[in-house]
N, CA, C and O atoms as a GROMACS GRO file, in nm:
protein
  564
    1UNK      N    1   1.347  -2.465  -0.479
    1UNK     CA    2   1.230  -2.417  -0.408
    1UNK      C    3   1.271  -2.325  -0.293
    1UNK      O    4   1.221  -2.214  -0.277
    2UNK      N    5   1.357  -2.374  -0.222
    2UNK     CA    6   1.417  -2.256  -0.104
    2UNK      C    7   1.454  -2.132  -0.173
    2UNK      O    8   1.418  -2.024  -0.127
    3UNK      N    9   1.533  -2.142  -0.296
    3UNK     CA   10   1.578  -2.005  -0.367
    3UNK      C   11   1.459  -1.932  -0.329
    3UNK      O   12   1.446  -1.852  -0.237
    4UNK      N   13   1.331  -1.992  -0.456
    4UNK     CA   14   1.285  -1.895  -0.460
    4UNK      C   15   1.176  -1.802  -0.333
    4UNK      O   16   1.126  -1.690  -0.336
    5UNK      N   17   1.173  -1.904  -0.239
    5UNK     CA   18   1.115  -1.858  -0.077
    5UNK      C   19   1.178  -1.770  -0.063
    5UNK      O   20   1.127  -1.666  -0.021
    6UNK      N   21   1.342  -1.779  -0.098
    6UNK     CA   22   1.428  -1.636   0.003
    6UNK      C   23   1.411  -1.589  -0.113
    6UNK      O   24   1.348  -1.683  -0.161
    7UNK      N   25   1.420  -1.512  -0.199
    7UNK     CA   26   1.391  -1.428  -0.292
    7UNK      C   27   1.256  -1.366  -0.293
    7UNK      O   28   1.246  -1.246  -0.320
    8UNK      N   29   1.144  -1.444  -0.264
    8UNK     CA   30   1.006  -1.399  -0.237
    8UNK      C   31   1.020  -1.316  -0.103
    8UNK      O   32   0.992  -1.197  -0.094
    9UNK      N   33   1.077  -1.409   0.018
    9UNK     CA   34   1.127  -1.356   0.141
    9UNK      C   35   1.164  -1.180   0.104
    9UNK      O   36   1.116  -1.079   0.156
   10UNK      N   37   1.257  -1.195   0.005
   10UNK     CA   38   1.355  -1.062   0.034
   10UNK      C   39   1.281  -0.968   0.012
   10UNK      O   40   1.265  -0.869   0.084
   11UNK      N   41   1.222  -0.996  -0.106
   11UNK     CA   42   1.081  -0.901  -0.230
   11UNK      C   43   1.029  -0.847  -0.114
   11UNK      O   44   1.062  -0.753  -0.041
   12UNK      N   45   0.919  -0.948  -0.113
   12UNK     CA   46   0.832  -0.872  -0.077
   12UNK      C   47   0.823  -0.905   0.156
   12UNK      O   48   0.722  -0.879   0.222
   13UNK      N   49   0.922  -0.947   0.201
   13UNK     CA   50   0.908  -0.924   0.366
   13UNK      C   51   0.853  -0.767   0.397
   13UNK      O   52   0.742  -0.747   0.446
   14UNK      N   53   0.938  -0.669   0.365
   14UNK     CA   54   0.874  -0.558   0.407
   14UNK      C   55   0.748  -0.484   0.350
   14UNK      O   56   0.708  -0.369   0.367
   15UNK      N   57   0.700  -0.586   0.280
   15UNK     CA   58   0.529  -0.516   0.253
   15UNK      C   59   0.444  -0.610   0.326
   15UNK      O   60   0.342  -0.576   0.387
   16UNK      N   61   0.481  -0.712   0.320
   16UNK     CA   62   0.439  -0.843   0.476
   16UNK      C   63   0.404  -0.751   0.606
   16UNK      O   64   0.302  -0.706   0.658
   17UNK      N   65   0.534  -0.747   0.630
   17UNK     CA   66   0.560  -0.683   0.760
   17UNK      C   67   0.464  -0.531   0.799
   17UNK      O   68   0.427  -0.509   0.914
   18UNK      N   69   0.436  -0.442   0.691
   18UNK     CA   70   0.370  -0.348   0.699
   18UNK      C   71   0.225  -0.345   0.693
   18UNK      O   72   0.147  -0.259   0.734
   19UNK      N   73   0.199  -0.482   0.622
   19UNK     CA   74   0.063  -0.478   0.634
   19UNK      C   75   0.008  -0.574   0.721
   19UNK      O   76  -0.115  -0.582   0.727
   20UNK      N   77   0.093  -0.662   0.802
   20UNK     CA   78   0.033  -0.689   0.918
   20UNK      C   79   0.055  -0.578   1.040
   20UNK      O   80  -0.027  -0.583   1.132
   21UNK      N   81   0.159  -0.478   1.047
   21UNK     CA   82   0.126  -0.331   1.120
   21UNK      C   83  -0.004  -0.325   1.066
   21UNK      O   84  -0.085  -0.381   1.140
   22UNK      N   85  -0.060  -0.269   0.947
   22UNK     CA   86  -0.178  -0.212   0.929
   22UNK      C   87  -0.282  -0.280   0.960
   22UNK      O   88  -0.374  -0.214   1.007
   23UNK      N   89  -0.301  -0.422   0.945
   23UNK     CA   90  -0.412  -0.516   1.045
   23UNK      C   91  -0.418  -0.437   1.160
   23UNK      O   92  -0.512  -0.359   1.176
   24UNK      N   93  -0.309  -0.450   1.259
   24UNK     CA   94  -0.255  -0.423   1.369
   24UNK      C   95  -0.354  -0.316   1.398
   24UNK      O   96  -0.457  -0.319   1.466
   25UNK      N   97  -0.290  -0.211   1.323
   25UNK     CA   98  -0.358  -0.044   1.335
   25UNK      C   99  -0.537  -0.058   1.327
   25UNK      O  100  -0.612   0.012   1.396
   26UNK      N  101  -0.583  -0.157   1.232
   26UNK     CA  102  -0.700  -0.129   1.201
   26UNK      C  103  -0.772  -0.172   1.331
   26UNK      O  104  -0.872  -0.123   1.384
   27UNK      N  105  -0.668  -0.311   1.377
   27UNK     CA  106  -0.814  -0.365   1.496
   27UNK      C  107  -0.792  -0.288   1.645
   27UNK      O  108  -0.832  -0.331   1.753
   28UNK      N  109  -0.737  -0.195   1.627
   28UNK     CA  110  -0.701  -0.099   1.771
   28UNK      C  111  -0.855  -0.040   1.773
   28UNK      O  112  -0.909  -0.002   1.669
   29UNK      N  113  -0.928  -0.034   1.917
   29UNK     CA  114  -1.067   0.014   1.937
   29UNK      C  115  -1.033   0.186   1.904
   29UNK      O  116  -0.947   0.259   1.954
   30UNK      N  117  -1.136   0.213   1.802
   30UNK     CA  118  -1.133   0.344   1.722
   30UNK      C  119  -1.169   0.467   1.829
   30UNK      O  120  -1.117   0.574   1.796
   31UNK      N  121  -1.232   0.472   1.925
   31UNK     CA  122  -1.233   0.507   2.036
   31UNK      C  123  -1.161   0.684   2.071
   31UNK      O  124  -1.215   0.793   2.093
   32UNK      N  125  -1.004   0.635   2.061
   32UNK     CA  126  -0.898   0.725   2.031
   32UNK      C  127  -0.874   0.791   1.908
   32UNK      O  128  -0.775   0.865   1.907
   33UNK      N  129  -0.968   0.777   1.758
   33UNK     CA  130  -0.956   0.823   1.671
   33UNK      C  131  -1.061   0.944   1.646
   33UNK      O  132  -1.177   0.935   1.686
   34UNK      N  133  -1.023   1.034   1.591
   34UNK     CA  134  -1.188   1.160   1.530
   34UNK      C  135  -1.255   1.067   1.444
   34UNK      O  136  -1.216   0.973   1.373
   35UNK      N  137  -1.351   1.112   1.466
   35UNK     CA  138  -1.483   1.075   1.356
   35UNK      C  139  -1.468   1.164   1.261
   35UNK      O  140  -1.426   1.279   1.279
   36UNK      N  141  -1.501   1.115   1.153
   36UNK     CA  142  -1.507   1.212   1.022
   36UNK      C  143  -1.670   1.240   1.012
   36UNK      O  144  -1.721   1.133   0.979
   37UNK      N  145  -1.745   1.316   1.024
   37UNK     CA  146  -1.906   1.273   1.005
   37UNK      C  147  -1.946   1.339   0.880
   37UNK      O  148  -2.065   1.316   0.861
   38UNK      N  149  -1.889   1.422   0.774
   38UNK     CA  150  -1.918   1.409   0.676
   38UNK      C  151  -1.809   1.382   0.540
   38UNK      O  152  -1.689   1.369   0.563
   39UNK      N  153  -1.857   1.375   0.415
   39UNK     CA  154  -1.785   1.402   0.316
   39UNK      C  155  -1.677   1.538   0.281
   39UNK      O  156  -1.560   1.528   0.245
   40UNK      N  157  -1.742   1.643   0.298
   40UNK     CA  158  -1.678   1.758   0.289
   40UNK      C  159  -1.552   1.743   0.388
   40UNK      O  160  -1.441   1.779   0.350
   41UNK      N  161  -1.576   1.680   0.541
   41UNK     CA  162  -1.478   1.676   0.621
   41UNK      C  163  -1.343   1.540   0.632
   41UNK      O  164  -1.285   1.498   0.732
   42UNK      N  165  -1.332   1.509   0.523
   42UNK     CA  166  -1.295   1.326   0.495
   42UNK      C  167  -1.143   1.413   0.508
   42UNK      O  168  -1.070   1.357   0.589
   43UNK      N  169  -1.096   1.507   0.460
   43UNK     CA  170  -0.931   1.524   0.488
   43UNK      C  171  -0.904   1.551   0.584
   43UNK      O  172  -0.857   1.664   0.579
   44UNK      N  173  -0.905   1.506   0.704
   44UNK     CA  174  -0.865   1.512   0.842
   44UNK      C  175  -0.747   1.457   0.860
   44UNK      O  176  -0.673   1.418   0.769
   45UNK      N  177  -0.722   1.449   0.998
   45UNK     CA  178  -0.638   1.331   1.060
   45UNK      C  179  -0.621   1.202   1.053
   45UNK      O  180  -0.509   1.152   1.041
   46UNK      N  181  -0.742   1.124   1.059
   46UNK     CA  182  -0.779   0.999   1.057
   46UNK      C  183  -0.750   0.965   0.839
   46UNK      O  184  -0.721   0.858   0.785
   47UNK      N  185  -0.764   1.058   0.795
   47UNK     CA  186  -0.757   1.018   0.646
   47UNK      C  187  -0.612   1.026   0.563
   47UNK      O  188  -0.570   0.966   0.465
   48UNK      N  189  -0.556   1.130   0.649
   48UNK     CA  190  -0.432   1.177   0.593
   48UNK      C  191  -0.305   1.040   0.677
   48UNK      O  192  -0.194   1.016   0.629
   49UNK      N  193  -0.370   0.960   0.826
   49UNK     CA  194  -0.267   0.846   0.808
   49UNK      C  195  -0.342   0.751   0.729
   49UNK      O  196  -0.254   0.690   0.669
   50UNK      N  197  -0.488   0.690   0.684
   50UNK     CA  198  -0.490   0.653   0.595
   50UNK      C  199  -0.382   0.639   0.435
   50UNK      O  200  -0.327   0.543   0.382
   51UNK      N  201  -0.389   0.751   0.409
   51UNK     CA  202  -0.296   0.840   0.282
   51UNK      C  203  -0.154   0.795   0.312
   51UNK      O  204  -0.079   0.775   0.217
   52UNK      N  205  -0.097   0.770   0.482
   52UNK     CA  206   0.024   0.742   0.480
   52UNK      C  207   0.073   0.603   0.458
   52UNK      O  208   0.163   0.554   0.390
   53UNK      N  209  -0.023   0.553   0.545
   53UNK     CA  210  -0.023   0.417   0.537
   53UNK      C  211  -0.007   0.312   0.447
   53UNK      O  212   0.057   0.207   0.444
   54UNK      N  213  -0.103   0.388   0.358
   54UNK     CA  214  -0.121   0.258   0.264
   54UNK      C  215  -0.029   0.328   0.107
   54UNK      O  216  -0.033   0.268  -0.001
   55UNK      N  217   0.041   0.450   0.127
   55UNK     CA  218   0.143   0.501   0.060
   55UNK      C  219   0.260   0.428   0.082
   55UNK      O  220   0.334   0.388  -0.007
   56UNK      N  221   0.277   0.409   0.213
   56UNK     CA  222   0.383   0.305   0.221
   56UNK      C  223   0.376   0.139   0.200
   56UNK      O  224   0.467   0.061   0.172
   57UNK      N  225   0.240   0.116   0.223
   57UNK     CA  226   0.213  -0.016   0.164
   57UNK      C  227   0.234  -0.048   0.011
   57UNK      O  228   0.282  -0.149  -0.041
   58UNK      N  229   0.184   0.068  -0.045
   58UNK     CA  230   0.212   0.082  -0.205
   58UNK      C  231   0.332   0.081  -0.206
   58UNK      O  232   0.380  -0.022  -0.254
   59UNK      N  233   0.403   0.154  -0.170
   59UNK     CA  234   0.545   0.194  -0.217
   59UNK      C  235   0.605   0.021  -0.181
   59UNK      O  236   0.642  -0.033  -0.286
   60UNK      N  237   0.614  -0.041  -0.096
   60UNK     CA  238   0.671  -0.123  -0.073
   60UNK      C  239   0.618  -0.240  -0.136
   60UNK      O  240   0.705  -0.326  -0.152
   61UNK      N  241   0.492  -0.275  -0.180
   61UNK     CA  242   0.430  -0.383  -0.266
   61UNK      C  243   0.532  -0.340  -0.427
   61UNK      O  244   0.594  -0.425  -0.490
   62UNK      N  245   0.525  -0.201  -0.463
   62UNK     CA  246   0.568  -0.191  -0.595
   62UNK      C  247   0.710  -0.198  -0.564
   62UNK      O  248   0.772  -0.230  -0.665
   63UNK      N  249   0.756  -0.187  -0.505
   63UNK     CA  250   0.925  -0.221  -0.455
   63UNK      C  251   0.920  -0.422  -0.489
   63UNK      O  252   0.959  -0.471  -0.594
   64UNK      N  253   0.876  -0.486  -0.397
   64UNK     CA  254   0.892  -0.633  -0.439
   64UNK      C  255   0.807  -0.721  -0.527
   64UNK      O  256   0.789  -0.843  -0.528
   65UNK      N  257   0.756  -0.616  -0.603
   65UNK     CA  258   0.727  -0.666  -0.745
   65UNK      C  259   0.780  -0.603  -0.862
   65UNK      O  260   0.758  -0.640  -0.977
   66UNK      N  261   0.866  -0.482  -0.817
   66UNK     CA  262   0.952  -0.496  -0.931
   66UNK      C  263   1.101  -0.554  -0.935
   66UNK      O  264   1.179  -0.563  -1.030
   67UNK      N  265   1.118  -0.593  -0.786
   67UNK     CA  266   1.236  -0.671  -0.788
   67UNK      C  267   1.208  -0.845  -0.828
   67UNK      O  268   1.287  -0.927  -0.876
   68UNK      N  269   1.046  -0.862  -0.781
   68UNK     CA  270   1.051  -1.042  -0.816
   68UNK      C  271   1.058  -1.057  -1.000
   68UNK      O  272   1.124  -1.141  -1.061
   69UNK      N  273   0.970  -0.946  -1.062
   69UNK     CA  274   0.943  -0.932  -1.193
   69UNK      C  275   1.049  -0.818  -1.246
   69UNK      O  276   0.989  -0.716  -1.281
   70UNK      N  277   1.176  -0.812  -1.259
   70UNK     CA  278   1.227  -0.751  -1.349
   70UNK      C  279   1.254  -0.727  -1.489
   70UNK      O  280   1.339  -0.653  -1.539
   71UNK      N  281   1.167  -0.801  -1.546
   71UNK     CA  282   1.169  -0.777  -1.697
   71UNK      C  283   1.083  -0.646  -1.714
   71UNK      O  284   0.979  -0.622  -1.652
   72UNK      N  285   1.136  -0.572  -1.799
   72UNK     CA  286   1.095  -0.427  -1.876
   72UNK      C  287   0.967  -0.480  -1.901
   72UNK      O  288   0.891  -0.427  -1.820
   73UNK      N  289   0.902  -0.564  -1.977
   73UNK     CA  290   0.868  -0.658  -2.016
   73UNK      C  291   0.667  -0.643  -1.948
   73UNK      O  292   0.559  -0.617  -2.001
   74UNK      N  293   0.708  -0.673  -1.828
   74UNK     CA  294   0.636  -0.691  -1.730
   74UNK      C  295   0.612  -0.546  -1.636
   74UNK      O  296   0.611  -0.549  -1.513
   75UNK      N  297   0.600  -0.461  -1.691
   75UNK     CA  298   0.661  -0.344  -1.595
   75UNK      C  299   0.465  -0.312  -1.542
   75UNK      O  300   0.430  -0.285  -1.427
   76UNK      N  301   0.393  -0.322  -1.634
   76UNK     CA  302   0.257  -0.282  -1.642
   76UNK      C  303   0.136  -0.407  -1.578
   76UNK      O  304   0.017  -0.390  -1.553
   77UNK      N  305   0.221  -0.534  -1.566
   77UNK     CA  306   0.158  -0.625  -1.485
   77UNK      C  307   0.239  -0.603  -1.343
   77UNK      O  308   0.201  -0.702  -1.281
   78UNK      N  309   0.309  -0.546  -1.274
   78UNK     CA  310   0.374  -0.546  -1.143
   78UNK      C  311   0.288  -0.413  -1.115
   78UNK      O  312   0.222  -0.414  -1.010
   79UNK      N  313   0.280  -0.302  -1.193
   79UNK     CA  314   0.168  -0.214  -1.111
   79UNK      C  315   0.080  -0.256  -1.082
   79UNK      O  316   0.047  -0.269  -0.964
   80UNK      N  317   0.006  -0.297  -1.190
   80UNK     CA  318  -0.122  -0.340  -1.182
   80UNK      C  319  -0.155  -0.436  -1.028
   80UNK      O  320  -0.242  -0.436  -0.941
   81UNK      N  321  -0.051  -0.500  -1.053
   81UNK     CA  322  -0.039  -0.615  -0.908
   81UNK      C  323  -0.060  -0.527  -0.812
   81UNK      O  324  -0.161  -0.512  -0.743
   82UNK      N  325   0.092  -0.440  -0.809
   82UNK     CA  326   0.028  -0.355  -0.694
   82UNK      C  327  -0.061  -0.264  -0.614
   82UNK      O  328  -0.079  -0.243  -0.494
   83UNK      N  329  -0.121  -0.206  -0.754
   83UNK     CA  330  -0.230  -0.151  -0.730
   83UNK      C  331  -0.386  -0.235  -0.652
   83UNK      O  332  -0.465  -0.204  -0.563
   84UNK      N  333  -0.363  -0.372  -0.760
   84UNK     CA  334  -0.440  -0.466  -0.716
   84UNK      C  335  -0.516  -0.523  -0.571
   84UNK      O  336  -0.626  -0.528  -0.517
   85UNK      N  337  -0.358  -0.565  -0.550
   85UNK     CA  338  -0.309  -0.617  -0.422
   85UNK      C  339  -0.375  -0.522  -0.316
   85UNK      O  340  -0.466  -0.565  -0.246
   86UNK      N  341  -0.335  -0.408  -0.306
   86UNK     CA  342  -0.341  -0.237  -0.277
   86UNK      C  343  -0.509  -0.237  -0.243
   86UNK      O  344  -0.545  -0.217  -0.127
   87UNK      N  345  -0.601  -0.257  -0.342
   87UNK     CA  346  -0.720  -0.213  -0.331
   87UNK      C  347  -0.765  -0.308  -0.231
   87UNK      O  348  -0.830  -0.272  -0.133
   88UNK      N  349  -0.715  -0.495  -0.264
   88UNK     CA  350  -0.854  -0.586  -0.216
   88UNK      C  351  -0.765  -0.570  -0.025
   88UNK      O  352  -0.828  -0.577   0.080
   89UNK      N  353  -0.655  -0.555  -0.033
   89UNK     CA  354  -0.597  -0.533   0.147
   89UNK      C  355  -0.679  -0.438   0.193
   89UNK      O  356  -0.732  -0.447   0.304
   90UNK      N  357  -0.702  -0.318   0.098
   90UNK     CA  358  -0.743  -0.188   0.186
   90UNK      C  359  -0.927  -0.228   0.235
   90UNK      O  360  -0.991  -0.200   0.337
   91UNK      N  361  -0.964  -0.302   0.109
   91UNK     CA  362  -1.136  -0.333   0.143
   91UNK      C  363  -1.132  -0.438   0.241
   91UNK      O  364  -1.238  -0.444   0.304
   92UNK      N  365  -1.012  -0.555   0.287
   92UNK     CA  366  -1.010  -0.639   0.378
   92UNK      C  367  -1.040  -0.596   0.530
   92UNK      O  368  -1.123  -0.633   0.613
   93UNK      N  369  -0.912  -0.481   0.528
   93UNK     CA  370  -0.921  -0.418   0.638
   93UNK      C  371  -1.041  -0.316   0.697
   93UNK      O  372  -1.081  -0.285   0.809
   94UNK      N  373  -1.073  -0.284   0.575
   94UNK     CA  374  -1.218  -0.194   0.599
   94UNK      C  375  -1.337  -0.266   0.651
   94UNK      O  376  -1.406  -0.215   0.740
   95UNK      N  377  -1.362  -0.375   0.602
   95UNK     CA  378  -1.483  -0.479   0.639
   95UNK      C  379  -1.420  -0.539   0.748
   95UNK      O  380  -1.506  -0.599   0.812
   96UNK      N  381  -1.342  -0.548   0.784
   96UNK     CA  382  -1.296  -0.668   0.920
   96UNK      C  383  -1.326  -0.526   1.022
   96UNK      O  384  -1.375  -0.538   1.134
   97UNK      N  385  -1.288  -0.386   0.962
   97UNK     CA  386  -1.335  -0.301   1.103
   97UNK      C  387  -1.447  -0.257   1.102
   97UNK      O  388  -1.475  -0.182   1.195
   98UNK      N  389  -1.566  -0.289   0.985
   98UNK     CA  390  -1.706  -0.322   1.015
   98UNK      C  391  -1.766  -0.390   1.124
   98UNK      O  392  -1.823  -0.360   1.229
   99UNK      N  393  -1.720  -0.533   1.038
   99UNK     CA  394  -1.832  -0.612   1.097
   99UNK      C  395  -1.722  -0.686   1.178
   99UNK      O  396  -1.790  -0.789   1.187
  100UNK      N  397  -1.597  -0.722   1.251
  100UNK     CA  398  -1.504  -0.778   1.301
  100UNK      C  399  -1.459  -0.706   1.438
  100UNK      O  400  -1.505  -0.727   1.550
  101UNK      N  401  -1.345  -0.607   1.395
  101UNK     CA  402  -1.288  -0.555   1.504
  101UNK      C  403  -1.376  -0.463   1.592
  101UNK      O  404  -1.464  -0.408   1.526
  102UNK      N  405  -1.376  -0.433   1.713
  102UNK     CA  406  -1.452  -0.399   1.816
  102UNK      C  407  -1.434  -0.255   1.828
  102UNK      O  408  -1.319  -0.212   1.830
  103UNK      N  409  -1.524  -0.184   1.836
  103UNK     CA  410  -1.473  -0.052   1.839
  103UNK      C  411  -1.380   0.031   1.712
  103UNK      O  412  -1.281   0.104   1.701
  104UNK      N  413  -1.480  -0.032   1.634
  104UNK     CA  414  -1.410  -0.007   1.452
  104UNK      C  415  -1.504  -0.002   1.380
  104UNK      O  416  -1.585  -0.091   1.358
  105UNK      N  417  -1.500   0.151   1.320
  105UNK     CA  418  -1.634   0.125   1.183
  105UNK      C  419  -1.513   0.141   1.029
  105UNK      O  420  -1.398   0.182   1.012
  106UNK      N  421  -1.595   0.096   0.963
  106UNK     CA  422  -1.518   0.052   0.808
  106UNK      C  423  -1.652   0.155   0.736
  106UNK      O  424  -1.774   0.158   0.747
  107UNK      N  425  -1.563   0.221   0.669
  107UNK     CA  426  -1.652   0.359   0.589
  107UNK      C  427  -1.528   0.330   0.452
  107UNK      O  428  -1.412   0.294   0.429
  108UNK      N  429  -1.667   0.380   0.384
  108UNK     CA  430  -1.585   0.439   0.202
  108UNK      C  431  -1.513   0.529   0.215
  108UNK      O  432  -1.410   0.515   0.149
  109UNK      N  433  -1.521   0.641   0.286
  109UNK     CA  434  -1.412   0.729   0.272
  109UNK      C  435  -1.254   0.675   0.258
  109UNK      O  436  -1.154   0.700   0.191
  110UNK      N  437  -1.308   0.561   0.396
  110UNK     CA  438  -1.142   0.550   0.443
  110UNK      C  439  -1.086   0.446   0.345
  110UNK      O  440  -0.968   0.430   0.312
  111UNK      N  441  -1.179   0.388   0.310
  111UNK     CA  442  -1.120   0.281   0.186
  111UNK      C  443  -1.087   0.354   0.042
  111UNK      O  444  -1.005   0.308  -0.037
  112UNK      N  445  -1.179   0.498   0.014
  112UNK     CA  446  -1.106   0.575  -0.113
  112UNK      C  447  -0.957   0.607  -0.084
  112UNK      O  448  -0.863   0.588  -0.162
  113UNK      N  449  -0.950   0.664   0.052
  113UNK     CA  450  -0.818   0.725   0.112
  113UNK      C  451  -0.700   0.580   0.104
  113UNK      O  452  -0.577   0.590   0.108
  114UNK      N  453  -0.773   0.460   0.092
  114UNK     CA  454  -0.640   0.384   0.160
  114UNK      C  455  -0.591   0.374  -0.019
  114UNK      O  456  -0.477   0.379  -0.064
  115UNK      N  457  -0.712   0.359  -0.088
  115UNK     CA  458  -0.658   0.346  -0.267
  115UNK      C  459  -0.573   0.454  -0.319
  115UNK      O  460  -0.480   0.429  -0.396
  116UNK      N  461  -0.606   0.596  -0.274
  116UNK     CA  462  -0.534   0.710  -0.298
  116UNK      C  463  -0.380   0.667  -0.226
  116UNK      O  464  -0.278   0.684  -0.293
  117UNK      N  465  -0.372   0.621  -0.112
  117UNK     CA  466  -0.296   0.628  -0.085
  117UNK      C  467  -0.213   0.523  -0.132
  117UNK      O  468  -0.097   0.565  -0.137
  118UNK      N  469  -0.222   0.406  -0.169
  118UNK     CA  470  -0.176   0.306  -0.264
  118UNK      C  471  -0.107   0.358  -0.396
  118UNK      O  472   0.005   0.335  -0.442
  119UNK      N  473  -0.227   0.446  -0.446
  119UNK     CA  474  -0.150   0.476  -0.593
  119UNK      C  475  -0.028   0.608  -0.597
  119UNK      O  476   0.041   0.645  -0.692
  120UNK      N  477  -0.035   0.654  -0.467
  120UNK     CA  478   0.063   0.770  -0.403
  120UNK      C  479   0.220   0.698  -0.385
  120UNK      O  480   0.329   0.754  -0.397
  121UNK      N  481   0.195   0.563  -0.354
  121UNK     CA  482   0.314   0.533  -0.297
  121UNK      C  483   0.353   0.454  -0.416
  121UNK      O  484   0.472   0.479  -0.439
  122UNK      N  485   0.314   0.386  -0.486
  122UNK     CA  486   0.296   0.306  -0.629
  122UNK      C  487   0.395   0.426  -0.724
  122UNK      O  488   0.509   0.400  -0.761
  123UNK      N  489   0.345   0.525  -0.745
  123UNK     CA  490   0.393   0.647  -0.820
  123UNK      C  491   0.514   0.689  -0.787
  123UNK      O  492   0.615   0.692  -0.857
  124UNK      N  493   0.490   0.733  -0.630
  124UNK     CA  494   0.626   0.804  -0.585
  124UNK      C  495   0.780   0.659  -0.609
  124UNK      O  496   0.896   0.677  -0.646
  125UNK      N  497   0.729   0.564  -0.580
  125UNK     CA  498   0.819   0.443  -0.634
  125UNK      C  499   0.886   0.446  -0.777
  125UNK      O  500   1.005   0.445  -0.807
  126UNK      N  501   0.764   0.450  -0.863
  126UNK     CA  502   0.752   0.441  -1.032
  126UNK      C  503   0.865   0.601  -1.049
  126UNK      O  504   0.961   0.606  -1.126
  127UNK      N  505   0.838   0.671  -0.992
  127UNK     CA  506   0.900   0.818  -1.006
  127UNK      C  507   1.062   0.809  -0.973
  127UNK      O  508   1.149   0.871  -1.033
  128UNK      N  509   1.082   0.727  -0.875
  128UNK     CA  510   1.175   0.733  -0.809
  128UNK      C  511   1.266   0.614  -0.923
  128UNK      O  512   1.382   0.630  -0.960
  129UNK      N  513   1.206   0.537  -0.948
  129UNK     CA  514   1.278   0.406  -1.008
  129UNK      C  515   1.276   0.464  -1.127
  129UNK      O  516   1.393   0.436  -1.154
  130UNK      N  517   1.248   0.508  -1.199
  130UNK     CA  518   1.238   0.596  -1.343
  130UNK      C  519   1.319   0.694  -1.375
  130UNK      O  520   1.340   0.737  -1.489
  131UNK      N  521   1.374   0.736  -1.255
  131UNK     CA  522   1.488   0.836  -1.217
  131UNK      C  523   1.620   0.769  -1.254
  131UNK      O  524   1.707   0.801  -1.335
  132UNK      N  525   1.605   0.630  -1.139
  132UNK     CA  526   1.742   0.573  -1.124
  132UNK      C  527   1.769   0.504  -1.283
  132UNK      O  528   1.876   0.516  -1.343
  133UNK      N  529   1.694   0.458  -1.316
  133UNK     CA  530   1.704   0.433  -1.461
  133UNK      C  531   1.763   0.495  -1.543
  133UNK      O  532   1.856   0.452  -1.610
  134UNK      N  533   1.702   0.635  -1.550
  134UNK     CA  534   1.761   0.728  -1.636
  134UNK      C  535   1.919   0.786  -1.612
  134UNK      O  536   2.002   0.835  -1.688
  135UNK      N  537   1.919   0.764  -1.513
  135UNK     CA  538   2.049   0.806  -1.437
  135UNK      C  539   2.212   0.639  -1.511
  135UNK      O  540   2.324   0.634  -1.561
  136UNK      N  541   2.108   0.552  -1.466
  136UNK     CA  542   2.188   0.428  -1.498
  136UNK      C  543   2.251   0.432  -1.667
  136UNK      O  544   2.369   0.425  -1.700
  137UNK      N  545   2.103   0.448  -1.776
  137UNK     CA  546   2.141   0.505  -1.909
  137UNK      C  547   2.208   0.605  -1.926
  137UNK      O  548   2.282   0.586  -2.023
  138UNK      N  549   2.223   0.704  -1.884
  138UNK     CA  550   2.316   0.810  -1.908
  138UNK      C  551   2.453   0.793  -1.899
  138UNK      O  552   2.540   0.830  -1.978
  139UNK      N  553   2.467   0.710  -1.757
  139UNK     CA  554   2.610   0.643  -1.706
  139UNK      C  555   2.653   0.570  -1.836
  139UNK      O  556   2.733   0.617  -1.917
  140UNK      N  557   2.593   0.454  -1.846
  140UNK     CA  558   2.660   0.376  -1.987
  140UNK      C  559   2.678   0.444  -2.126
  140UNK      O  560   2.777   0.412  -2.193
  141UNK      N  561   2.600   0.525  -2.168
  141UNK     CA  562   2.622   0.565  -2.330
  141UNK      C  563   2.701   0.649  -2.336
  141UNK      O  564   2.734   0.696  -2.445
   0.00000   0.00000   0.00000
């Protein structure tokens, strides 16, 4: 049972760690942030760290789920996870800066932006690990 704590530990700590930063970030009074007030204007500032954020949340959820789940096997249930995972954090944080955090509104935009940005970092991972792979097969044959 300890194994597998530190192994869960190892996986996934730094997507832990990032998405309690992003709690963090969300319940800061919005105050100091631009307003987006329409659709046409949603690629701003406020959307593009959205886009970063939760790019790195992705990237790092699909990082310790493809290290807890390494079977080839499983490659299409660890996205999925992460994507998963990815969407219901980003709608958590969106509704807690509704109706919760003070000086926080929770809008669709920013919750499309935090999914975009999920499947940005999910990809750039999948891209990156798909690389090293290919690189690894080439080495052996």
């Amino acid at each position: 049972m300890k194994d597998k704590f530190k192994k869960f530990r190892k996986n996934f700590g730094p997507a832990v760690i990032w998405g309690i930063f992003i709690l963090i970030l969300s319940g800061l009074p919005g105050s100091s942030f631009p307003k987006i007030p329409s659709f046409w204007e949603w690629i701003g500032p406020d959307k593009i760290i959205h886009l970063f954020i939760y790019g790195v949340f992705g990237y790092l959820l699909q990082s310790g789920f493809t290290r807890q789940f390494s079977e080839k096997k499983k490659r299409y249930y660890v996205i999925l996870s992460s994507f998963g995972l990815g969407i219901i954090f980003g709608a958590i944080t969106e509704v807690l800066q509704f109706y919760i955090f003070i000086g926080r509104n929770g809008n669709i935009f920013d919750f499309l932006a935090n999914i975009i940005g999920c499947i940005i970092g999910i990809s750039i991972y999948y891209l990156m690990f798909s690389k090293k792979n290919c690189k690894k097969n080439k080495k052996t044959k």
